[in-house]
Phi, psi and omega in degrees: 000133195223150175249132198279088177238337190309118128309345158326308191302309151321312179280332199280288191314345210228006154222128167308076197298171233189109152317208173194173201188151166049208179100153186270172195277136184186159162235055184057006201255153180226140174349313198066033172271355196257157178315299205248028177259165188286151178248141190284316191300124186289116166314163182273341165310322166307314176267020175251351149353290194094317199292153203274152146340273211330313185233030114303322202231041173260133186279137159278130176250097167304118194228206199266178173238130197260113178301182130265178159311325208235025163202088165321161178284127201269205133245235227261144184144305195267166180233149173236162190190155183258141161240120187309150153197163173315143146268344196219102197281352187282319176241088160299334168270015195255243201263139171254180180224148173258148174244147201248124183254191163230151166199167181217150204263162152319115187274010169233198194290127202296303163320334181241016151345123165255315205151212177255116170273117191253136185239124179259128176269005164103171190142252353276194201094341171316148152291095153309329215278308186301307200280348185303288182333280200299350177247009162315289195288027165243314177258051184301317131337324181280318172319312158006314181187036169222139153287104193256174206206127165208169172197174188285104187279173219289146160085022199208114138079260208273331194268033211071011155000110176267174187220090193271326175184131183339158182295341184287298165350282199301326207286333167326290189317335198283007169271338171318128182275117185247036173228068204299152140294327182208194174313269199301354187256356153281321197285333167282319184280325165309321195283323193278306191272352168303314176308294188344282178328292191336276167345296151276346141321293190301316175292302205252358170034220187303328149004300182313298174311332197241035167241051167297168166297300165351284205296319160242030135302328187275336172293343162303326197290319203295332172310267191005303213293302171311331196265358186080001206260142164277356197211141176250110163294141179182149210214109188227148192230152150081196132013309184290337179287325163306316190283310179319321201261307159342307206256357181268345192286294202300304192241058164323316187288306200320305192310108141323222173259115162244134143298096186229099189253142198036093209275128163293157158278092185296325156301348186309055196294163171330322153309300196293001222243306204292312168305287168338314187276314145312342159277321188285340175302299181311276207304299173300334166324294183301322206271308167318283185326287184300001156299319176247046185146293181274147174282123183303347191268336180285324191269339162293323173298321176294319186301300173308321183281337192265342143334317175275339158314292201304327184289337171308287152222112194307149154275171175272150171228183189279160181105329187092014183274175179225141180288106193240173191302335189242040150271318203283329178296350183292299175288346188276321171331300192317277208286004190276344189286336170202165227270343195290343181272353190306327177307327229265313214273296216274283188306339176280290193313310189297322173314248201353291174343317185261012184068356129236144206276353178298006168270288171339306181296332186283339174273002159279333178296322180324302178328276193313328137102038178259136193262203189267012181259324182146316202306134154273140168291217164215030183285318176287324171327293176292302164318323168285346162305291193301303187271352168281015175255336166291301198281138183272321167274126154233071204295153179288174182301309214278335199298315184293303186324314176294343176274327193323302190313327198274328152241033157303316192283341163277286167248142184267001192275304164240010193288286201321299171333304193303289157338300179286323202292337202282358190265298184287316158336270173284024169274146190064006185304126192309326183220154200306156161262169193249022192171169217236313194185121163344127159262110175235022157332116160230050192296144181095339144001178158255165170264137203247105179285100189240104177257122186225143198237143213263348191262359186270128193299299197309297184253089154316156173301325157306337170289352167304284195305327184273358170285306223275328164298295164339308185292346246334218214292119182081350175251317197260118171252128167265158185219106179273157143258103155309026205269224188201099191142150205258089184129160123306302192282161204026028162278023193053054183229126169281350171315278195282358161299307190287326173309281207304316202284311186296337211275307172298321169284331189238350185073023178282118151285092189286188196276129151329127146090041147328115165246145174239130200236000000 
Protein backbone atom coordinates (compact mmCIF):
# COMPACT_ATOMS: atom_id res chain seq x y z
CA UNK A 1 0.00 0.00 0.00
CA UNK A 2 1.48 3.24 -1.00
CA UNK A 3 -0.06 6.77 0.00
CA UNK A 4 0.12 9.17 -3.23
CA UNK A 5 2.21 12.42 -1.32
CA UNK A 6 5.87 11.64 -2.50
CA UNK A 7 7.53 14.56 -4.60
CA UNK A 8 10.08 12.08 -5.33
CA UNK A 9 7.27 10.10 -6.79
CA UNK A 10 7.36 13.35 -9.50
CA UNK A 11 10.95 14.02 -9.65
CA UNK A 12 11.86 9.86 -10.85
CA UNK A 13 11.43 10.32 -14.41
CA UNK A 14 13.44 13.70 -14.54
CA UNK A 15 16.20 12.95 -11.48
CA UNK A 16 18.83 11.16 -11.23
CA UNK A 17 19.02 10.68 -7.57
CA UNK A 18 22.21 10.95 -6.49
CA UNK A 19 24.71 10.29 -3.46
CA UNK A 20 27.59 13.04 -2.62
CA UNK A 21 31.17 13.14 -2.46
CA UNK A 22 34.13 15.21 -1.88
CA UNK A 23 34.77 19.00 -1.16
CA UNK A 24 37.09 20.54 1.40
CA UNK A 25 36.64 20.08 5.33
CA UNK A 26 34.92 23.49 7.49
CA UNK A 27 32.44 23.83 9.95
CA UNK A 28 30.05 25.99 8.24
CA UNK A 29 30.29 28.82 10.10
CA UNK A 30 30.71 32.05 8.56
CA UNK A 31 32.21 35.55 9.37
CA UNK A 32 29.31 37.30 9.91
CA UNK A 33 29.51 40.37 8.07
CA UNK A 34 26.81 40.74 5.97
CA UNK A 35 22.86 41.14 8.60
CA UNK A 36 21.91 37.75 7.34
CA UNK A 37 24.93 35.68 7.27
CA UNK A 38 25.62 33.76 10.16
CA UNK A 39 26.71 35.27 13.56
CA UNK A 40 29.15 33.81 16.01
CA UNK A 41 27.18 35.25 19.05
CA UNK A 42 23.89 32.53 20.08
CA UNK A 43 20.53 34.69 19.69
CA UNK A 44 18.61 34.86 23.01
CA UNK A 45 16.38 32.65 21.54
CA UNK A 46 19.24 30.15 21.38
CA UNK A 47 20.04 30.19 24.98
CA UNK A 48 16.76 29.91 25.77
CA UNK A 49 16.75 26.70 23.56
CA UNK A 50 16.91 24.32 26.92
CA UNK A 51 18.93 22.31 24.68
CA UNK A 52 23.01 21.21 26.49
CA UNK A 53 26.30 22.79 24.85
CA UNK A 54 27.09 19.29 24.32
CA UNK A 55 24.45 19.40 21.07
CA UNK A 56 24.65 23.33 20.12
CA UNK A 57 27.80 24.03 20.00
CA UNK A 58 29.02 20.38 18.30
CA UNK A 59 31.59 21.43 15.12
CA UNK A 60 30.27 19.24 12.28
CA UNK A 61 33.26 17.05 10.49
CA UNK A 62 32.39 17.61 7.31
CA UNK A 63 33.81 14.93 5.04
CA UNK A 64 33.77 13.09 1.91
CA UNK A 65 30.26 11.55 1.35
CA UNK A 66 29.59 7.63 0.83
CA UNK A 67 27.33 6.51 -2.01
CA UNK A 68 25.04 3.69 -2.12
CA UNK A 69 23.29 0.97 -3.69
CA UNK A 70 20.73 3.04 -5.00
CA UNK A 71 22.67 6.66 -5.11
CA UNK A 72 26.36 6.90 -6.63
CA UNK A 73 28.77 9.26 -5.47
CA UNK A 74 28.15 12.42 -7.41
CA UNK A 75 30.95 14.70 -7.87
CA UNK A 76 33.18 16.93 -6.25
CA UNK A 77 31.51 20.17 -4.11
CA UNK A 78 29.74 17.99 -1.58
CA UNK A 79 30.08 17.39 1.80
CA UNK A 80 28.62 15.16 4.08
CA UNK A 81 28.49 15.11 8.10
CA UNK A 82 26.54 13.97 10.81
CA UNK A 83 24.25 15.54 13.39
CA UNK A 84 23.81 14.63 17.11
CA UNK A 85 19.90 15.38 18.28
CA UNK A 86 17.65 14.18 21.02
CA UNK A 87 15.96 11.40 20.68
CA UNK A 88 13.66 12.83 22.71
CA UNK A 89 13.11 16.51 23.06
CA UNK A 90 11.52 16.00 26.39
CA UNK A 91 14.99 14.74 27.76
CA UNK A 92 17.32 16.78 26.21
CA UNK A 93 20.11 15.29 27.89
CA UNK A 94 19.41 11.81 27.25
CA UNK A 95 19.95 9.38 24.26
CA UNK A 96 20.88 10.53 21.08
CA UNK A 97 20.50 9.86 17.44
CA UNK A 98 22.19 11.02 14.23
CA UNK A 99 20.76 12.66 11.27
CA UNK A 100 23.07 12.40 8.13
CA UNK A 101 23.03 16.01 6.56
CA UNK A 102 24.63 17.18 2.94
CA UNK A 103 25.87 20.33 1.80
CA UNK A 104 27.59 22.20 -1.14
CA UNK A 105 29.39 25.61 0.01
CA UNK A 106 28.15 28.60 -1.78
CA UNK A 107 29.88 29.15 -5.32
CA UNK A 108 30.22 32.98 -5.40
CA UNK A 109 31.55 35.78 -3.69
CA UNK A 110 31.92 34.60 -0.12
CA UNK A 111 31.33 38.45 0.85
CA UNK A 112 27.73 38.24 -0.51
CA UNK A 113 26.95 35.06 1.22
CA UNK A 114 23.37 35.03 3.09
CA UNK A 115 23.94 31.23 4.79
CA UNK A 116 22.50 28.07 4.72
CA UNK A 117 19.47 27.35 2.67
CA UNK A 118 17.79 23.99 3.91
CA UNK A 119 15.80 21.89 1.49
CA UNK A 120 13.05 19.19 2.60
CA UNK A 121 11.77 17.39 -0.82
CA UNK A 122 8.61 16.12 0.85
CA UNK A 123 7.32 12.89 1.45
CA UNK A 124 7.19 11.98 4.09
CA UNK A 125 10.44 10.10 3.94
CA UNK A 126 12.40 11.63 1.17
CA UNK A 127 16.35 11.27 1.30
CA UNK A 128 17.42 14.83 1.46
CA UNK A 129 21.21 13.32 1.17
CA UNK A 130 20.35 11.49 -2.19
CA UNK A 131 18.10 13.73 -3.76
CA UNK A 132 19.98 17.48 -2.92
CA UNK A 133 23.26 17.02 -5.71
CA UNK A 134 20.37 16.15 -8.65
CA UNK A 135 18.37 19.16 -7.53
CA UNK A 136 21.67 21.43 -7.77
CA UNK A 137 20.92 22.04 -11.14
CA UNK A 138 17.81 23.47 -10.85
CA UNK A 139 18.30 26.05 -8.05
CA UNK A 140 21.64 26.77 -9.60
CA UNK A 141 21.24 30.64 -9.04
CA UNK A 142 20.48 30.36 -5.39
CA UNK A 143 23.96 28.63 -5.17
CA UNK A 144 25.36 31.52 -5.64
CA UNK A 145 25.27 32.48 -2.00
CA UNK A 146 23.31 30.57 -0.14
CA UNK A 147 25.01 27.08 1.02
CA UNK A 148 22.88 24.17 0.16
CA UNK A 149 22.32 21.72 2.80
CA UNK A 150 19.52 19.12 2.98
CA UNK A 151 19.40 15.81 5.03
CA UNK A 152 17.99 13.02 5.80
CA UNK A 153 14.92 13.68 8.75
CA UNK A 154 14.74 11.22 11.31
CA UNK A 155 13.27 7.66 10.82
CA UNK A 156 14.38 8.14 6.81
CA UNK A 157 17.49 6.20 4.77
CA UNK A 158 20.45 7.49 6.50
CA UNK A 159 18.89 8.76 9.46
CA UNK A 160 18.16 5.84 11.25
CA UNK A 161 16.07 4.56 8.61
CA UNK A 162 13.12 1.88 9.60
CA UNK A 163 12.62 -1.05 7.37
CA UNK A 164 8.88 -2.45 8.35
CA UNK A 165 9.40 -5.29 6.00
CA UNK A 166 11.53 -7.62 3.43
CA UNK A 167 11.87 -7.33 -0.29
CA UNK A 168 9.99 -10.83 -0.21
CA UNK A 169 7.14 -9.08 1.99
CA UNK A 170 6.44 -6.43 0.24
CA UNK A 171 6.68 -8.08 -3.18
CA UNK A 172 3.91 -10.71 -1.31
CA UNK A 173 1.94 -7.78 -0.47
CA UNK A 174 1.37 -6.20 -3.76
CA UNK A 175 -1.50 -9.12 -4.37
CA UNK A 176 -3.21 -7.42 -1.49
CA UNK A 177 -6.22 -5.96 -3.14
CA UNK A 178 -6.35 -2.36 -1.80
CA UNK A 179 -9.78 -1.63 -3.07
CA UNK A 180 -11.35 -4.62 -1.34
CA UNK A 181 -14.65 -6.25 -3.27
CA UNK A 182 -15.64 -8.50 -0.43
CA UNK A 183 -15.44 -10.01 2.95
CA UNK A 184 -12.14 -11.75 2.57
CA UNK A 185 -10.55 -9.35 0.54
CA UNK A 186 -10.97 -6.94 3.40
CA UNK A 187 -10.09 -8.94 6.04
CA UNK A 188 -6.88 -9.54 3.99
CA UNK A 189 -6.20 -5.72 3.38
CA UNK A 190 -6.75 -4.76 7.30
CA UNK A 191 -4.70 -7.75 8.17
CA UNK A 192 -1.88 -6.89 5.76
CA UNK A 193 -1.68 -3.11 7.05
CA UNK A 194 -1.92 -4.45 10.57
CA UNK A 195 1.51 -6.77 10.00
CA UNK A 196 2.74 -3.48 8.45
CA UNK A 197 2.42 -1.63 11.90
CA UNK A 198 3.85 -4.70 13.55
CA UNK A 199 6.50 -4.62 11.46
CA UNK A 200 7.67 -1.39 12.14
CA UNK A 201 7.00 -1.33 15.77
CA UNK A 202 9.76 -4.23 15.68
CA UNK A 203 12.18 -2.21 13.42
CA UNK A 204 12.27 1.13 14.65
CA UNK A 205 11.64 0.05 18.85
CA UNK A 206 11.62 3.64 20.49
CA UNK A 207 11.83 5.78 17.45
CA UNK A 208 8.63 5.16 16.82
CA UNK A 209 7.21 7.73 19.10
CA UNK A 210 9.96 10.39 18.07
CA UNK A 211 10.10 10.80 14.37
CA UNK A 212 7.16 13.26 14.37
CA UNK A 213 7.14 16.65 11.90
CA UNK A 214 7.09 18.09 15.47
CA UNK A 215 10.25 16.21 16.36
CA UNK A 216 11.85 17.25 13.09
CA UNK A 217 11.27 20.71 13.00
CA UNK A 218 12.89 21.31 16.13
CA UNK A 219 15.81 19.38 14.80
CA UNK A 220 15.73 22.08 11.57
CA UNK A 221 16.23 24.70 14.76
CA UNK A 222 19.16 22.88 16.55
CA UNK A 223 20.55 22.30 12.49
CA UNK A 224 19.99 26.04 12.05
CA UNK A 225 21.73 26.84 15.31
CA UNK A 226 25.14 24.52 14.43
CA UNK A 227 25.22 25.47 10.94
CA UNK A 228 25.77 29.16 12.34
CA UNK A 229 22.70 30.63 10.83
CA UNK A 230 20.63 33.68 12.93
CA UNK A 231 17.68 32.66 10.66
CA UNK A 232 16.69 29.56 9.38
CA UNK A 233 16.54 29.93 5.15
CA UNK A 234 14.13 27.09 3.71
CA UNK A 235 12.86 25.53 0.96
CA UNK A 236 10.27 22.88 1.46
CA UNK A 237 8.10 21.05 -1.29
CA UNK A 238 5.25 18.82 -0.89
CA UNK A 239 5.14 17.33 2.71
CA UNK A 240 8.14 19.55 3.32
CA UNK A 241 5.42 22.55 3.31
CA UNK A 242 3.96 21.02 6.24
CA UNK A 243 7.17 20.94 8.11
CA UNK A 244 7.85 24.43 7.21
CA UNK A 245 4.64 25.45 8.22
CA UNK A 246 5.23 23.46 11.40
CA UNK A 247 8.40 24.87 12.17
CA UNK A 248 7.58 28.76 11.48
CA UNK A 249 4.82 27.94 14.40
CA UNK A 250 7.29 26.73 16.68
CA UNK A 251 10.11 29.29 15.94
CA UNK A 252 8.25 32.14 14.69
CA UNK A 253 11.48 34.60 15.60
CA UNK A 254 13.68 32.01 14.13
CA UNK A 255 12.09 32.44 10.24
CA UNK A 256 14.19 33.69 7.47
CA UNK A 257 13.11 33.82 4.14
CA UNK A 258 11.04 30.31 3.63
CA UNK A 259 9.60 28.79 0.23
CA UNK A 260 6.83 26.72 0.75
CA UNK A 261 5.73 24.76 -2.99
CA UNK A 262 2.98 22.52 -3.62
CA UNK A 263 1.26 23.46 -0.53
CA UNK A 264 -0.01 20.85 1.81
CA UNK A 265 -3.50 21.72 2.94
CA UNK A 266 -3.09 22.44 6.95
CA UNK A 267 -6.50 22.60 7.53
CA UNK A 268 -6.82 19.34 6.17
CA UNK A 269 -7.70 16.05 8.62
CA UNK A 270 -7.06 12.69 7.26
CA UNK A 271 -10.15 12.54 5.41
CA UNK A 272 -10.32 15.72 4.12
CA UNK A 273 -6.09 15.73 2.97
CA UNK A 274 -7.57 12.08 1.32
CA UNK A 275 -10.51 14.39 -0.39
CA UNK A 276 -8.02 16.52 -1.69
CA UNK A 277 -5.96 14.39 -3.49
CA UNK A 278 -8.56 12.69 -4.96
CA UNK A 279 -9.72 15.97 -6.62
CA UNK A 280 -6.38 16.75 -7.59
CA UNK A 281 -5.82 13.42 -8.99
CA UNK A 282 -9.20 13.48 -10.99
CA UNK A 283 -8.23 16.98 -12.37
CA UNK A 284 -5.02 16.25 -13.43
CA UNK A 285 -6.34 13.04 -15.08
CA UNK A 286 -8.75 15.27 -16.89
CA UNK A 287 -6.24 17.72 -17.84
CA UNK A 288 -3.96 14.75 -19.10
CA UNK A 289 -7.24 12.89 -20.94
CA UNK A 290 -7.82 16.92 -23.08
CA UNK A 291 -4.60 16.77 -24.06
CA UNK A 292 -4.95 13.66 -26.06
CA UNK A 293 -8.70 14.27 -27.08
CA UNK A 294 -10.95 12.78 -24.90
CA UNK A 295 -13.69 14.02 -23.45
CA UNK A 296 -12.52 13.34 -19.56
CA UNK A 297 -15.55 12.11 -18.57
CA UNK A 298 -15.69 9.16 -21.14
CA UNK A 299 -12.13 8.70 -20.86
CA UNK A 300 -12.12 8.18 -16.96
CA UNK A 301 -14.70 5.63 -17.58
CA UNK A 302 -12.48 3.74 -19.96
CA UNK A 303 -10.00 3.77 -17.45
CA UNK A 304 -12.42 2.50 -14.37
CA UNK A 305 -13.35 -0.63 -17.14
CA UNK A 306 -10.31 -1.16 -17.68
CA UNK A 307 -8.91 -1.17 -14.25
CA UNK A 308 -12.00 -3.63 -13.16
CA UNK A 309 -10.51 -6.02 -16.42
CA UNK A 310 -7.39 -5.80 -14.48
CA UNK A 311 -9.28 -6.77 -10.53
CA UNK A 312 -10.31 -9.53 -12.72
CA UNK A 313 -8.02 -10.85 -14.21
CA UNK A 314 -4.13 -9.15 -13.12
CA UNK A 315 -2.07 -8.99 -16.52
CA UNK A 316 0.86 -10.63 -17.32
CA UNK A 317 4.51 -8.46 -17.53
CA UNK A 318 7.97 -9.20 -17.74
CA UNK A 319 9.70 -11.11 -15.16
CA UNK A 320 6.69 -13.51 -14.80
CA UNK A 321 5.19 -10.82 -12.87
CA UNK A 322 1.64 -9.45 -12.89
CA UNK A 323 0.12 -6.46 -13.26
CA UNK A 324 -2.82 -6.20 -10.55
CA UNK A 325 -5.53 -3.30 -10.13
CA UNK A 326 -3.86 -1.21 -7.46
CA UNK A 327 -0.24 -1.69 -9.20
CA UNK A 328 -1.94 -0.57 -12.20
CA UNK A 329 -3.51 2.47 -10.35
CA UNK A 330 -0.22 3.09 -9.02
CA UNK A 331 1.35 3.33 -12.30
CA UNK A 332 -1.42 5.50 -13.78
CA UNK A 333 -0.42 7.90 -10.59
CA UNK A 334 3.19 8.33 -11.64
CA UNK A 335 3.09 10.24 -14.85
CA UNK A 336 0.19 12.61 -13.23
CA UNK A 337 2.82 14.18 -11.14
CA UNK A 338 4.09 16.02 -14.50
CA UNK A 339 2.99 16.88 -17.46
CA UNK A 340 6.34 16.19 -19.83
CA UNK A 341 5.58 12.24 -18.38
CA UNK A 342 2.01 12.32 -19.77
CA UNK A 343 3.44 10.66 -23.21
CA UNK A 344 4.77 8.13 -20.79
CA UNK A 345 1.06 7.48 -19.53
CA UNK A 346 -0.42 7.21 -23.07
CA UNK A 347 2.16 4.24 -24.33
CA UNK A 348 1.13 2.30 -20.68
CA UNK A 349 -2.50 2.22 -21.12
CA UNK A 350 -2.61 1.68 -24.95
CA UNK A 351 0.45 -1.74 -23.55
CA UNK A 352 -2.70 -2.82 -20.91
CA UNK A 353 -5.31 -2.16 -23.54
CA UNK A 354 -3.41 -4.57 -25.14
CA UNK A 355 -2.96 -6.86 -22.65
CA UNK A 356 0.39 -5.97 -21.65
CA UNK A 357 0.82 -4.65 -18.37
CA UNK A 358 4.56 -4.06 -18.28
CA UNK A 359 4.89 -0.63 -18.88
CA UNK A 360 2.26 0.31 -16.12
CA UNK A 361 4.00 -2.10 -13.76
CA UNK A 362 7.61 -0.37 -14.59
CA UNK A 363 5.72 3.02 -13.70
CA UNK A 364 4.63 1.41 -10.63
CA UNK A 365 8.06 0.07 -9.51
CA UNK A 366 9.20 4.03 -9.85
CA UNK A 367 6.40 4.82 -7.69
CA UNK A 368 7.05 2.39 -5.32
CA UNK A 369 10.90 2.94 -5.27
CA UNK A 370 11.88 -0.91 -6.85
CA UNK A 371 14.85 -1.19 -8.82
CA UNK A 372 15.42 -3.88 -11.28
CA UNK A 373 17.13 -6.49 -9.11
CA UNK A 374 13.69 -6.78 -6.99
CA UNK A 375 15.16 -4.51 -4.08
CA UNK A 376 12.76 -1.76 -2.13
CA UNK A 377 13.52 1.12 -0.54
CA UNK A 378 12.22 2.28 2.27
CA UNK A 379 10.92 5.80 1.64
CA UNK A 380 6.81 4.46 1.77
CA UNK A 381 8.17 2.66 5.16
CA UNK A 382 9.07 6.19 6.48
CA UNK A 383 6.58 7.72 5.36
CA UNK A 384 4.04 5.64 7.07
CA UNK A 385 6.20 5.83 10.49
CA UNK A 386 5.98 9.41 10.11
CA UNK A 387 2.82 10.54 9.43
CA UNK A 388 0.44 7.92 11.55
CA UNK A 389 2.71 9.33 14.39
CA UNK A 390 1.29 12.60 12.99
CA UNK A 391 -2.59 12.02 12.38
CA UNK A 392 -4.92 11.69 15.18
CA UNK A 393 -8.03 10.35 12.81
CA UNK A 394 -8.27 7.10 12.71
CA UNK A 395 -11.64 6.24 10.83
CA UNK A 396 -12.71 2.86 11.45
CA UNK A 397 -13.43 0.03 8.45
CA UNK A 398 -17.41 0.46 9.04
CA UNK A 399 -16.73 4.70 9.33
CA UNK A 400 -14.66 4.49 5.54
CA UNK A 401 -17.11 2.37 4.06
CA UNK A 402 -19.81 5.33 4.41
CA UNK A 403 -17.41 7.85 2.68
CA UNK A 404 -16.72 5.81 -0.12
CA UNK A 405 -19.45 6.74 -2.25
CA UNK A 406 -18.45 10.43 -1.50
CA UNK A 407 -15.58 9.68 -2.69
CA UNK A 408 -16.39 7.80 -5.87
CA UNK A 409 -18.31 10.90 -6.63
CA UNK A 410 -15.21 12.90 -6.64
CA UNK A 411 -13.23 10.53 -8.69
CA UNK A 412 -14.26 7.46 -10.48
CA UNK A 413 -10.43 6.68 -10.79
CA UNK A 414 -9.00 7.41 -7.36
CA UNK A 415 -12.21 7.66 -4.97
CA UNK A 416 -12.02 3.77 -4.11
CA UNK A 417 -8.39 4.00 -3.52
CA UNK A 418 -8.27 6.94 -1.84
CA UNK A 419 -11.18 5.92 0.45
CA UNK A 420 -10.21 2.67 1.64
CA UNK A 421 -6.57 4.30 2.87
CA UNK A 422 -7.81 6.53 5.05
CA UNK A 423 -8.89 3.50 7.00
CA UNK A 424 -6.14 1.38 6.33
CA UNK A 425 -3.04 3.26 6.00
CA UNK A 426 -2.89 3.45 10.16
CA UNK A 427 -4.73 0.63 11.13
CA UNK A 428 -4.25 -0.65 14.33
CA UNK A 429 -1.00 1.22 14.26
CA UNK A 430 1.14 0.60 17.47
CA UNK A 431 1.36 4.51 18.92
CA UNK A 432 -1.15 7.17 18.99
CA UNK A 433 -1.31 9.98 16.50
CA UNK A 434 -0.30 13.41 17.60
CA UNK A 435 -3.04 16.04 16.04
CA UNK A 436 -6.09 16.30 14.18
CA UNK A 437 -4.27 18.94 11.64
CA UNK A 438 -0.74 21.17 11.91
CA UNK A 439 -0.69 23.94 13.64
CA UNK A 440 1.33 26.55 11.62
CA UNK A 441 0.25 30.07 13.24
CA UNK A 442 3.39 32.40 13.16
CA UNK A 443 2.69 35.56 14.39
CA UNK A 444 5.53 37.63 14.31
CA UNK A 445 7.20 35.72 11.31
CA UNK A 446 9.12 36.84 8.50
CA UNK A 447 6.82 36.82 5.42
CA UNK A 448 6.70 33.01 4.53
CA UNK A 449 6.18 32.57 0.08
CA UNK A 450 3.70 29.92 -0.30
CA UNK A 451 3.40 28.89 -4.05
CA UNK A 452 0.28 26.76 -5.37
CA UNK A 453 0.00 25.40 -8.61
CA UNK A 454 -3.64 25.39 -10.28
CA UNK A 455 -2.47 22.13 -11.73
CA UNK A 456 -1.43 19.60 -8.83
CA UNK A 457 -2.25 16.85 -8.61
CA UNK A 458 -0.61 15.55 -5.19
CA UNK A 459 -1.51 19.31 -3.14
CA UNK A 460 -4.60 21.10 -4.89
CA UNK A 461 -4.10 24.53 -5.37
CA UNK A 462 -6.46 25.61 -2.51
CA UNK A 463 -4.07 24.56 0.10
CA UNK A 464 -1.70 27.32 -1.12
CA UNK A 465 -4.13 29.67 0.07
CA UNK A 466 -5.15 28.35 3.28
CA UNK A 467 -1.37 27.74 4.41
CA UNK A 468 -0.94 31.56 3.63
CA UNK A 469 -4.00 32.20 6.13
CA UNK A 470 -3.15 29.97 8.73
CA UNK A 471 0.38 31.20 8.74
CA UNK A 472 -1.35 34.58 9.19
CA UNK A 473 -1.93 38.33 8.69
CA UNK A 474 1.61 39.62 7.08
CA UNK A 475 3.26 36.34 7.28
CA UNK A 476 1.69 33.94 4.70
CA UNK A 477 2.18 35.29 0.73
CA UNK A 478 0.47 33.54 -1.97
CA UNK A 479 2.13 33.14 -5.31
CA UNK A 480 0.07 31.43 -8.08
CA UNK A 481 1.05 29.02 -11.03
CA UNK A 482 -1.33 28.15 -13.46
CA UNK A 483 0.57 25.81 -14.47
CA UNK A 484 0.32 21.46 -14.75
CA UNK A 485 2.60 19.10 -11.92
CA UNK A 486 3.07 18.72 -8.63
CA UNK A 487 5.10 21.86 -7.96
CA UNK A 488 6.25 25.26 -9.10
CA UNK A 489 9.51 26.24 -9.13
CA UNK A 490 11.35 25.00 -11.91
CA UNK A 491 9.01 23.80 -14.05
CA UNK A 492 9.17 26.60 -16.69
CA UNK A 493 7.11 29.32 -15.73
CA UNK A 494 10.18 32.49 -15.36
CA UNK A 495 7.09 34.17 -13.64
CA UNK A 496 7.90 32.06 -10.88
CA UNK A 497 11.47 31.22 -10.87
CA UNK A 498 12.33 34.85 -10.98
CA UNK A 499 9.54 35.69 -7.76
CA UNK A 500 11.08 33.02 -5.65
CA UNK A 501 14.74 33.60 -6.58
CA UNK A 502 14.34 37.87 -5.99
CA UNK A 503 12.34 36.97 -2.63
CA UNK A 504 15.23 34.41 -1.32
CA UNK A 505 18.45 36.50 -2.80
CA UNK A 506 17.20 40.05 -2.19
CA UNK A 507 14.25 39.44 0.02
CA UNK A 508 11.75 41.42 -2.40
CA UNK A 509 8.22 40.06 -1.16
CA UNK A 510 5.90 40.00 -3.66
CA UNK A 511 2.15 41.63 -3.52
CA UNK A 512 -0.29 38.32 -1.99
CA UNK A 513 -2.20 36.63 -4.41
CA UNK A 514 0.59 37.11 -7.25
CA UNK A 515 -0.44 35.00 -10.69
CA UNK A 516 1.73 33.66 -12.81
CA UNK A 517 0.13 32.18 -16.00
Amino acid sequence: MTRFARWTAAAAAALLVAGCSGGSSGDGRDDGKNSDTPSAAASSSDAASGLPASLTSQRLDWGRCKGTSGSPVPGSGWQCATLKVPLDYAQPDGETIGLALIRSKATGDQSKRIGSLLFNFGGPGSSGVSTMPAYESVVGPLHERYDLVSWDPRGVAASEGVRCRSDKAIQAAEAVDATPDDAAEEAAYFKDAAAFGEGCEKAAGKLMSHVATTDTARDMDLMRQVLGDRKTHYFGISYGTELGGVYAHLFPKNVGRLVLDAVVDPSADTVGHAKNQTLGFQRALDGYLESTGQDPKQGSQKIVDLLNRIDAKPLPATGGRELTETLALTGIVLPLYSEQSWPSLTSALKAAEDGDGSELLDLADGYNDRDFSGHYGTTTHSQRVISCLDDKQRPTPEETKKLLPEFEKISPVFGDFLGWDTAGWCHNWPVAGQYDTPEVSAPGAEPVLVVGNTGDPATPYEGARRMADELGKDVGVELTWKGEGHGAYGSGSDCVDSTVDSYLLDGTVPTDGKVCS
